[in-house]
Structure formats: structure tokens, C-alpha cells
N, C-alpha and C positions, 0 to 999 in steps of 0.2 A: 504493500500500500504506500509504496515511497512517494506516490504523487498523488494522491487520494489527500494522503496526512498534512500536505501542504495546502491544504484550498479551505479557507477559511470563511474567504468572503468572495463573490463574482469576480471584482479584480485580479481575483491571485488565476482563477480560469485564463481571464486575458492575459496575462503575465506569458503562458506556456507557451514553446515553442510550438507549431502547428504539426509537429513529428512525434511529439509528445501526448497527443491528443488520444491518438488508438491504444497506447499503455493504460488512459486517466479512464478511457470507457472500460474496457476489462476491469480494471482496480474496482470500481462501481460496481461492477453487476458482480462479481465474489464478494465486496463486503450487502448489496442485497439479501445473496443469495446464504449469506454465513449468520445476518442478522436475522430474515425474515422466518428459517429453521424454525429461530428460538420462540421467534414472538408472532409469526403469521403475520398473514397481510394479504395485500393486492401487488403477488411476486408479477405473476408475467406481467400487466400493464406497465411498470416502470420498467423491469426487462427490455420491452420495446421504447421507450422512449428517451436511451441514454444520450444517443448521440443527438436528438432534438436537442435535450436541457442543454447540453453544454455548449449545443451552437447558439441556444436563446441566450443565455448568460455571455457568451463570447462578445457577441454585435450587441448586445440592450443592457440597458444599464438600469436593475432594479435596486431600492423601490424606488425610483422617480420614475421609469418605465412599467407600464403595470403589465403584467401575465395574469393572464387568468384561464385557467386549466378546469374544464370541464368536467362536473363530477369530482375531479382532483385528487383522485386514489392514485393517478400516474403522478402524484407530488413531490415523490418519497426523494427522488434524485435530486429535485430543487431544493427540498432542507438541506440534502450535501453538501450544496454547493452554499447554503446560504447561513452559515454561520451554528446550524446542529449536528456537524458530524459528530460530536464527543458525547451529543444523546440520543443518539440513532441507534441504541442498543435497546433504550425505551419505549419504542414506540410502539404504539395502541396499550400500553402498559397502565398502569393506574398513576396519577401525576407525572406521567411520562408524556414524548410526542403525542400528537394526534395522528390517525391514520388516514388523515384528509387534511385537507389548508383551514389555517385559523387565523381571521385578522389579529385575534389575540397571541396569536403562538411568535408571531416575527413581522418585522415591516416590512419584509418583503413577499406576505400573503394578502395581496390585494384587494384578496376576494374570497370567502369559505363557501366549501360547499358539500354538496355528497349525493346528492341527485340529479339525474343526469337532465342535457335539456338548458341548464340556465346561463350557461357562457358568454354568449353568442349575444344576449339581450343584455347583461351586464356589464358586455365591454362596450356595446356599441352606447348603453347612457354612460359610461365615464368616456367618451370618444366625446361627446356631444358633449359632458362637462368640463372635459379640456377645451373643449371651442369654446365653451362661452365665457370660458377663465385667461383666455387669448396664452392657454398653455402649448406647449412644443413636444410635451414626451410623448412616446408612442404607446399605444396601446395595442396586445397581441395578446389574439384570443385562441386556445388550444383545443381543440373537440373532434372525438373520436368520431368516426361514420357514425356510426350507430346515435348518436346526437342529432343525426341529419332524419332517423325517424321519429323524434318529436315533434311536435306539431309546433310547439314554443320558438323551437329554432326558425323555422320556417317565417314564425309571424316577428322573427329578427329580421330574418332578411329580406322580409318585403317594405323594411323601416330603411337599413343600411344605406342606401343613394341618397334618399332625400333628407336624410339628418347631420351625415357625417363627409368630410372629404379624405380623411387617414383613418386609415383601419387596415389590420392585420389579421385573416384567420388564415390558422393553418388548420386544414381537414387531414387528422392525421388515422389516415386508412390501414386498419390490419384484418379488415373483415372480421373481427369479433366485438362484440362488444364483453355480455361474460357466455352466452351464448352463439352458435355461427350465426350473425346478423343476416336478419330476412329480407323480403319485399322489392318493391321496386326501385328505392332508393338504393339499396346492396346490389342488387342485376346492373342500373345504371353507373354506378362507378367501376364496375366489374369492367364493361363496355369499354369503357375512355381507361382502365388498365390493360383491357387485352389490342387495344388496336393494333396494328401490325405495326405502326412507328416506334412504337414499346420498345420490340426488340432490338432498337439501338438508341435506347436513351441514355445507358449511363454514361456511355463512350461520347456521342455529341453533347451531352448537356453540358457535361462537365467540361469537353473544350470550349464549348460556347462561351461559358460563363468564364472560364479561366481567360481567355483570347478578350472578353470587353472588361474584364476585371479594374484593368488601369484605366480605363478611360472617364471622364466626367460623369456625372449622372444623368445630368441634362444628354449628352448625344446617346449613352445607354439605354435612355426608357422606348424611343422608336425599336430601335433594334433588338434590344431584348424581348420586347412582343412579339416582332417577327418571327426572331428566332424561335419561341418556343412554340411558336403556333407549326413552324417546321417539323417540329417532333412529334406534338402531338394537336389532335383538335380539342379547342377548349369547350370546357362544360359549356354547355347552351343554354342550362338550368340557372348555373351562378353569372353568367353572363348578362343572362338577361333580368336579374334581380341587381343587376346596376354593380356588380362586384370582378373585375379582373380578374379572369384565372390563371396560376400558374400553374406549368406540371402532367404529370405526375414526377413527383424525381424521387431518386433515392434517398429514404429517412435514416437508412444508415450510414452513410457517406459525410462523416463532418464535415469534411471541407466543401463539399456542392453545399449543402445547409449553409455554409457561417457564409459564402460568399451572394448564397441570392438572399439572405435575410441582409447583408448592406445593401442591393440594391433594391427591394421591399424599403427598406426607410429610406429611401429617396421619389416613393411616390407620392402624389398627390390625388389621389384617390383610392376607394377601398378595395384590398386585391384577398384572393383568396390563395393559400398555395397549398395543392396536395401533393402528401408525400405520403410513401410507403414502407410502413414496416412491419415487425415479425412480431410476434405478440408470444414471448417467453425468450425473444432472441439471446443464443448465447447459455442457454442451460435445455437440456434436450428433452427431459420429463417437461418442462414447460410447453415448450415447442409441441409434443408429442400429444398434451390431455393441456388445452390452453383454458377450455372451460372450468377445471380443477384448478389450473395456479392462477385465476381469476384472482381469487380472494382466497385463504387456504388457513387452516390454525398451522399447529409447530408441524415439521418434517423431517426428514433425514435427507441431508443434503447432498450424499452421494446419490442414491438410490430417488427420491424424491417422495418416498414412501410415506402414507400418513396413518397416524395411529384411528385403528375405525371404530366409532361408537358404539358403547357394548351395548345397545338397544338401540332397533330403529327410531331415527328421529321423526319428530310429527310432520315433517316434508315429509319423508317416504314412505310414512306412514299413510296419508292422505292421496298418494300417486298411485298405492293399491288397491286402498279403500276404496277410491273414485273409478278404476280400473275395472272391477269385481261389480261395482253396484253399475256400470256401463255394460256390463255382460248380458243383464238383466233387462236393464231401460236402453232402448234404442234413442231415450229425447235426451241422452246426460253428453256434455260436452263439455269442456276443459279448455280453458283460455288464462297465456299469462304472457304477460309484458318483456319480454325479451329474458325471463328466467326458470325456463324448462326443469333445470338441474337445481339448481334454487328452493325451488316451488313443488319440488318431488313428483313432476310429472314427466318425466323420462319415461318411467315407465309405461306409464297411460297412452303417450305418445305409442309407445312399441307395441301396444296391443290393440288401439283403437286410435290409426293413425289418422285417418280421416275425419275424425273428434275432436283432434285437437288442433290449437291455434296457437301458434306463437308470432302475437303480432307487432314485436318488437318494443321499442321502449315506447311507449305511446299508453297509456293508463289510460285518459280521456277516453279514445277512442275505442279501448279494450270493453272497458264499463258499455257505453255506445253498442258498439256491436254485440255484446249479452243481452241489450235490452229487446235487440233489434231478432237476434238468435229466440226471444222469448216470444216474440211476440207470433214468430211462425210456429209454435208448438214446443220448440226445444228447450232442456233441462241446462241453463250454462250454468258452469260454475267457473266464477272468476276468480284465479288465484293471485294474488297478489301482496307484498308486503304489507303491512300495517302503516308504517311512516309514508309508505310508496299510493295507500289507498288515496292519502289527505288529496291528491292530485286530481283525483276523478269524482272529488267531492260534487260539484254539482249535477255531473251525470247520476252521481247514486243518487240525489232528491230530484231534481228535475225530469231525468227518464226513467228511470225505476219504482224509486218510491211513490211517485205523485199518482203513474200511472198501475201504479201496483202489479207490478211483470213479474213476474217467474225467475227470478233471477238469485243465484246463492253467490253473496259472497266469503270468499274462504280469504281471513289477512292473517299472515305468517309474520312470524318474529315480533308478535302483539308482545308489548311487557319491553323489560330493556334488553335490549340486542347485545350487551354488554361491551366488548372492544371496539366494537364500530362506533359509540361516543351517540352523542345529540341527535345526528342528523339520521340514525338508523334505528334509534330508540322507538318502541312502539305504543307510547304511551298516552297518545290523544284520538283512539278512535273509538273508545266509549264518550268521548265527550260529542265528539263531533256524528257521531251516528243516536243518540240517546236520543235528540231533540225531533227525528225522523218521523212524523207518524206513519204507523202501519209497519214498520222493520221490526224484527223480531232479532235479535240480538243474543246469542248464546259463549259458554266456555266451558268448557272438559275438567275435570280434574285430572286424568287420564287418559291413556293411550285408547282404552277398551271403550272407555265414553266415550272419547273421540271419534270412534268408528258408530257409532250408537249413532250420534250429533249429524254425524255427514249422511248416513242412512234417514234419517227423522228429515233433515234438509231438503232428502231427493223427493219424500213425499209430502212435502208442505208447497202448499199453493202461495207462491207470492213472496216479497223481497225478504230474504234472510240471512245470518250474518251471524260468522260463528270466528271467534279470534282465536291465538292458540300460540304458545311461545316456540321461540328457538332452542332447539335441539332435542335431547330426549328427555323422556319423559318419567314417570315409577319403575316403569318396565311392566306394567298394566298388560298382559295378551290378549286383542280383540276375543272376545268371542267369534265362534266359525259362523255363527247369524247374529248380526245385529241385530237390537229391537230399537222400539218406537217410544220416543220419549215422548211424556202429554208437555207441550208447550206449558211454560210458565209453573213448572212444579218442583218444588228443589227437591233433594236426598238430604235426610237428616242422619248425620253418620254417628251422633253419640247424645246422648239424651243427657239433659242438665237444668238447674231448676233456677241457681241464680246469674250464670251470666249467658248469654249466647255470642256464639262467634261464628258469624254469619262469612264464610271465604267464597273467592269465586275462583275457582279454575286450577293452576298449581299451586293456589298459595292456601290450599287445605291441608297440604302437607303442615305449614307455618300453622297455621291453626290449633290443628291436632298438638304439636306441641306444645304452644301455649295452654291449651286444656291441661297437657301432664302437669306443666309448671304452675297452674292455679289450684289444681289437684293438691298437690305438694303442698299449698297453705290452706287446704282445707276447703277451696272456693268450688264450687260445685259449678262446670260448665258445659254446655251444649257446646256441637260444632253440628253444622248444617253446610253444606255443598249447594251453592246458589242454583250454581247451572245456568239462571236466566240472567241476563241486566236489564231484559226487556221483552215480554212484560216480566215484572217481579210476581215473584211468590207471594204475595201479598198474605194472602190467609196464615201460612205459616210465620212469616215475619211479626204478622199482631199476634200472634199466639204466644209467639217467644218474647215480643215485646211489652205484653199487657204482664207475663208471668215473671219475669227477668227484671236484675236491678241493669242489667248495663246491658247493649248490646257494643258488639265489637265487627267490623266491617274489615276485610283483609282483601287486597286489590294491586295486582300489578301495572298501576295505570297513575297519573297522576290525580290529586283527590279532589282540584278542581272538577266539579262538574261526575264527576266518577263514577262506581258504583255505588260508592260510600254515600253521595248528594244525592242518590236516587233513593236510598234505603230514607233518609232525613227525612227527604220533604214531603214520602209517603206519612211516613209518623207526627209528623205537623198539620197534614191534611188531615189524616184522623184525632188527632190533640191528643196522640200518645205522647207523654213526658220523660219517657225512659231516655235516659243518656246515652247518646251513641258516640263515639269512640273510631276511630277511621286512622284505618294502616294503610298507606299508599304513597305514593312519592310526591316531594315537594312542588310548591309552585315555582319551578323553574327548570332550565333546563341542566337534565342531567350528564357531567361528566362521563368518558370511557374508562372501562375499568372494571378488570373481572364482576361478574355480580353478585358472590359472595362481600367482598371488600365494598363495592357500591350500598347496599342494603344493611350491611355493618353502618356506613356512613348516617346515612337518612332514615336507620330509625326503623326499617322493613326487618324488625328481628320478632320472635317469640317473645323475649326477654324484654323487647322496649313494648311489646305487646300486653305484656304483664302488668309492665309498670303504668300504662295510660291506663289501664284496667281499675287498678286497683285504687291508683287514684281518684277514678271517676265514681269509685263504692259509697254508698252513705257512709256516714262518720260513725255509724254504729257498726257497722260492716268494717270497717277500718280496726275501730279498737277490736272486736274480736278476732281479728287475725292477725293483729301486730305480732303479738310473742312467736307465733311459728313462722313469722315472717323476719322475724331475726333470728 
């Protein structure tokens, strides 16, 4: 790492001799690939993108030059270079790096983010707030193909001509996004990579560009068009959205990069430039399975080997369950947003390929076309993240709900997503689904409920909505027949007379515990398995509330708005006065960071469960339990 250990800040990158360059990328992707072993991450995306950073940092000068990197899991090389190599061993760790861009982490992140889609619209209003600040730095926007199937990008680049005259995107193409990118937008750059001039780009472009290297800028911008229109024909798409195309050239090639990025900042108008690279490039299990080193926990960096879940998780758990109850119902069909493997429907894909849809990053649209799949008779089920739902929010009330379709949706990594931090946290779609009327809103405690849940889903008429966390689970075994659960009826798992603790989903495990530790001082406590957020159990809930001195609410969701505020304001509407008590996360947004150590933090414990409990006791409940409470 002899020239890794020297790059502290951008300038030291400029410093290097240009022969030095192909050692500084190597050096890069071994400390990646020795780092991200320990801690996971999004290995292949930065894989590919070493030789961009360092041509972007070589020619631009951050942060008065802003970058802004789409999504921004391809980050990881720009903290290299920008002042965190010596805590690049922390990252997605707890108090450690972020495993995405954080204005708060460095000044030299312009911009945070973690969903893809928003680049492209956020550089072009800092392009527009440099003009109206009569500023001079440049701004270069970073975004994968797969960006180019949001609809959001799109409604950037029909703004770009008439807002801005300097703009920089680079379309940086490896045909994947974490899945092989679909549609017509992947065919069409497919096109404009295979033309037959292709086969002699790297050789002319890079004479081209080396041979006008020396000359002005001003006689360079005629001829530079020409020339590249020589190699290749330019997008017609970005063309005619008022934006310059260059390209395609090679994304591995530093020196073709550092030399047309100085002639890119000598335009005066918005240019787009596509470049092509390998998405795992330089480590060969990456190369090999690109959808797996997408985003990955620890591995073995020889071999690339990952240690595999001693229980399936609730993705592939849901890819068979939807698979099996598809064997059955010819109307059941399977839609998700450019995350197959994700989403645990790989398999579903392999057994009922014609059922499924993967229609890229596009959430909007996914919702849209479920409702539209509803209305001709069919069963969709849309899978999608939690954080990733908040997108298609007004399709789920405006096409779904209003008109009351047929539509299930299933959101994965509901609860905290833990190392992915804020932006992949799943923690607001009880809030933002609760106020829905007509949505019916469930959570599993379990692997076995789970299959129960998704079975009860296929035969419920109309919008419903079942959350469910990342990874595994008790280890619960379906049953080999699902049954049918009555809508709005909880499971009460342990009978008790003075407090009840009402959990919803995994956090009946948390529950149960706190029952032994109230046990312990003598406090006599129910635990009840909600199952619903909506509608509530109602009946049971006043039963335990009329009998009970406390009720206690347990929730992987923030308690704004939550489960916790639904159980309350039933209890105010009937002028029950029992004291409720709500376990669930703060109002704000939550750090990354295993979710043992996160829940330790904010108070998601038995033990802090206890204590709000006992607290909330009448005072005569207090003194008789003190002594055995010390």
C-alpha cells in the first residue's frame, strides 16, 4: 500500500506521477477487498468505479467542486481519497464510516444519499444555485444505468437545457445495477455499446484525445465532437433532452478519463459522458456472482465464500411461500423493483417465470402496474423494501387504496436494517400506511406465521400489507398447509392479570422476556402477539386494558405515529385510563450499527422495558414490590 498510505487529501492524487496511477488502483481495490471481508459492504460497485474516482479527484477539485454519486454505495473509494483512509477499517461499523455519503461524515460529501434515482435532480439544482450565486465550480453528477430506469431521472433531464448551461453527468454503465438491469432503457445503451464502431474505440479514442490534448479549449470543442461522433453515434435520447453526448469510452482507462474530464470542464453547456465498466472488476468471485458482491456481510477473501444463514431468511422464505401458493392460484404474480435476489424471488422467478416482473428501479411504477395487474383479475404481490415502499406512497393511496384493488403489498427489511444506517432503516411505514383507509396492515412473529400471513393475503379481497424484518427469523418451520388467519384477531401467548404487553411481530420475543423479568418481582404479566396494526384487536386490547394496571406496547418502528399511537388513541376513544407504556424507537433518525448495540442504545431492551413498566405501577404496586426488586 506504499501509494495508497500516501493520499490523504485529493491533492496528494494530483501530486502522482501518471505511471503511478495503475499501482494507486490495484493498492485500492486489495485494501476494499481486505476491508470489506471484515465489515461487508457494496464490494463490487466500488470494484468498478476505481479508476473513475481517481480520474474525478485528479481534474476536480473537491469540496468546492461538488460530486454527487448516485445512490453513493460506489462512495467507498472517495473517503480514500478524501481524508478517511485510517477509518476505512470502520465502516458500516457502529460510530464508525457510513456505508453511503454523509454531508455530516466530510466536506467533501456534497450530497447523502442511499436511494437510487436522486443525482441527477440534485446536481442539476446546485448547477442552477451556482448560477444564480455567479459561482464557477463545477458540478458532476455520477449515476449508474440503472438510474436511467427511474422515472425521477428522467423528469431531471427534461429540466437540464433550460435551467443550466454547465453540467457534468457521467452515465457510468456496467449493466447491473444489484440485479442484471432490465427494459428498454438496458437494450438501448446495449445498442450504442454494440455498434460496430465499438470495436475500435479504445485505440482511436485515446489517440484522438491524446493528439488534441495540447491544444486550446476553444479550437478542441468543434473537433472533439466531431471526432467522437467518428466512433461512435451519439445517444439520440440524451441528445435530444438538450444534453451533449460523449462516448462510450473506457471506464477503466485512467488516463482516457483524466484527459476528456479537462476537456468536459471546458464546456459550456450540459454534456453527458458514458463510460464502461466491470462491476466486481479486479477480484473474480465479484466478476463471477456481481448480484452477491452487490452489497454482501463478512467473507473470505480468497475464496469469496460467505458464511450462510442457519435459517432461511424471511426473503426466501417469502420466494417459496409465494412460489407454492402460485402452484395453486393461476391470479398470484410477483413484482419487484430491480431486487429479485433481494426480495427472495429468484426462486419464484424459476418456477413461474412468466409471473414475474422485475421492472427495475422504478417503485412508482411497480405499485402502478399491480394496480393495473388487479384490476384484470390478477393476485400481485408487490415486493418491495420498507424504506424503498415511502416512494410509491401515493400510488398505494391514490391507485390502490382509494380504488380498493387487489393488491398485497409485501415490504422487506421493515424494523432497522441495521448496517445500512438511516437511509435503509424500515421504520416509517406503519406510520405512513396506518392513516390509509380500507388497508389492512399485518406482522408475523414468525417464520411459520409468516407463511400463514402470505397464505391469508392470497385470499383477502383488496389492499393489504404485511411488513416483516431482515434476515432470519426463531427458526419457526412453516407448516406443510398454511391456515387462514381471521383478520384483526391477535394470539395471546401467556395469560396475566396485572400488566399486559401487547408486541407486534419479532419483538414478542422482547416481550416474553420482559414477562420472565417482571415475573422475577413478583408482577404478574400477559404477553399477546398483535399480529394486526390495522385493524386492531380491539376487543382483546379493552379486555386487557379494563383488567390490567399498565399496558406495554413493543414495536420495531419509530413510536411516532406507530403501533404504540394506535393502541393510545383506541383507549382515549373509549376513556380507558390504563397507562400505556411504548417501546419503539426515537423521534429521529437512526444511526448504522449492528442492532443489538443500536437497541442497547435507544432503550429497545426487556430490561429498559421493565423499568418504564414499573415505573408506570401505582404507588401501591411500587411499594409492594420494592424489596424483591432490590
Amino acid at each position: 500500500m506504499a501509494l495508497l498510505e500516501k493520499i490523504h487529501t485529493p491533492a496528494d492524487i494530483k501530486s502522482l506521477p501518471e505511471s503511478d496511477l495503475p499501482q494507486l488502483a490495484e493498492e485500492v481495490r486489495r485494501e476494499l477487498i481486505r476491508v470489506l471481508s471484515q465489515t461487508g459492504g457494496h464490494l463490487g460497485p466500488n470494484l468498478g468505479v476505481v479508476e473513475l474516482t481517481i480520474a474525478l479527484h485528479r481534474v476536480f477539485d473537491t469540496p468546492k467542486d461538488k460530486l454527487v454519486f448516485d445512490v453513493s454505495h460506489q462512495g467507498y473509494v472517495h473517503k480514500l481519497f478524501t481524508g478517511r483512509r485510517e477509518r476505512f477499517d470502520t465502516i458500516r461499523q457502529y460510530e464508525g464510516l457510513n456505508g453511503f455519503l454523509l454531508r455530516t461524515e466530510s466536506e467533501h460529501d456534497c450530497y447523502g444519499a442511499g436511494h437510487a434515482g436522486t443525482a441527477l435532480s440534485a446536481a442539476l439544482g446546485m448547477a442552477v444555485g451556482r448560477d444564480l450565486r455567479g459561482g464557477k465550480e463545477h458540478v458532476i453528477c455520477v449515476a449508474g444505468d440503472a438510474a436511467f430506469t427511474c422515472g425521477v431521472s428522467f423528469e431531471a433531464l427534461n429540466n437540464v437545457a433550460n435551467t443550466t448551461e454547465r453540467l457534468i453527468v457521467v452515465l457510468n454503465d456496467n449493466e447491473w445495477s444489484i440485479a442484471k438491469n432490465v427494459g428498454a432503457v438496458a437494450e438501448y445503451l446495449n445498442r450504442l455499446v454494440t455498434n460496430p464502431a465499438y470495436a475500435h474505440l479504445h485505440e482511436k479514442a485515446a489517440h484522438f484525445v491524446e493528439r488534441l490534448a495540447g491544444k486550446t479549449a476553444r479550437k478542441l470543442a468543434g473537433k472533439l465532437e466531431a471526432g467522437m461522433k467518428n466512433l461512435i453515434a451519439p445517444s439520440v435520447i440524451f441528445e435530444d433532452l438538450g444534453l451533449r453526448y460523449y462516448g462510450p469510452i473506457d471506464g477503466h482507462d485512467v488516463e482516457l478519463l483524466t484527459k476528456t474530464f479537462e476537456f468536459l470542464k471546458t464546456q459550456t453547456e450540459p454534456v453527458i459522458l458514458h463510460i464502461l465498466t466491470k462491476k466486481g472488476k479486479g477480484y473474480a468471485p465479484a466478476i463471477a456472482k456481481p448480484d452477491k458482491f452487490h452489497g454482501l456481510g463478512k467473507f473470505e477473501p480468497e475464496s469469496g465464500e460467505t458464511v450462510a444463514a442457519p435459517t432461511p431468511t424471511y426473503s426466501e422464505l417469502l420466494g417459496k411461500t409465494l412460489a407454492d401458493i402460485a402452484d395453486r392460484d393461476n391470479r398470484v404474480v410477483a413484482i419487484t423493483a430491480a431486487m429479485p435476489s433481494g426480495t427472495g424471488l429468484v426462486g419464484f422467478a424459476k418456477r413461474h417465470p412468466k409471473r414475474f416482473f422485475d421492472v427495475g428501479i422504478a417503485e412508482e411504477h411497480a405499485a402502478l402496474f399491480a394496480a393495473g395487474l388487479a384490476v384484470q383479475g390478477m393476485k400481485p404481490f408487490l415486493t418491495i423494501y420498507s424504506t424503498f415502499m415511502q416512494r410509491a406512497y401515493d400510488m398505494v393511496i391514490h391507485d390502490i387504496a382509494l380504488q380498493s384493488l387487489d393488491v398485497a403489498l409485501c415490504m422487506d427489511r421493515a424494523g432497522l436494517a441495521g448496517d445500512d444506517g438511516p437511509t435503509h432503516h424500515g421504520l416509517f411505514d406503519i406510520g405512513y400506511l396506518r392513516p390509509v383507509p380500507g388497508l389492512v396492515h399485518m406482522q408475523p412473529k414468525d417464520e411459520d406465521e409468516f407463511a400463514d400471513m402470505l397464505w391469508t393475503m392470497a385470499h383477502y379481497k383488496g389492499p393489504i400489507a404485511i411488513r416483516y424484518p431482515r434476515g432470519s427469523g426463531t427458526g419457526a418451520k412453516p407448516k406443510d398447509q398454511p391456515k387462514l388467519l381471521e383478520i384483526g384477531k391477535s394470539e395471546v401467548l401467556r395469560h396475566g392479570k396485572q400488566v399486559a404487553l401487547i408486541a407486534l411481530g419479532n419483538m414478542c420475543e422482547m416481550a416474553l422476556e420482559a414477562a420472565d423479568l417482571l415475573q422475577a418481582q413478583g408482577i404478574d404479566a400477559a404477553v399477546v402477539n398483535a399480529r394486526w396494526i390495522k385493524p386492531l384487536d380491539t376487543a382483546t386490547l379493552e379486555f386487557f386494558a379494563r383488567g390490567c394496571e399498565v399496558i406495554c406496547t413493543f414495536e420495531d418502528h419509530v413510536l411516532h405515529n406507530g403501533f404504540g399511537c394506535a393502541v393510545m388513541e383506541h383507549l382515549a376513544d373509549q376513556r380507558i385510563a390504563t397507562p400505556v407504556v411504548r417501546i419503539g424507537w426515537p423521534d429521529e433518525f437512526i444511526e448504522h450499527g449492528a442492532v443489538p448495540i443500536m437497541r442497547e442504545k435507544h432503550g429497545l431492551t426487556a430490561k429498559a422495558a421493565v423499568e418504564k413498566i414499573t415505573a408506570a405501577l401505582p404507588v401501591r404496586r411500587k411499594a409492594a414490590i420494592a424489596p424483591t426488586a432490590a
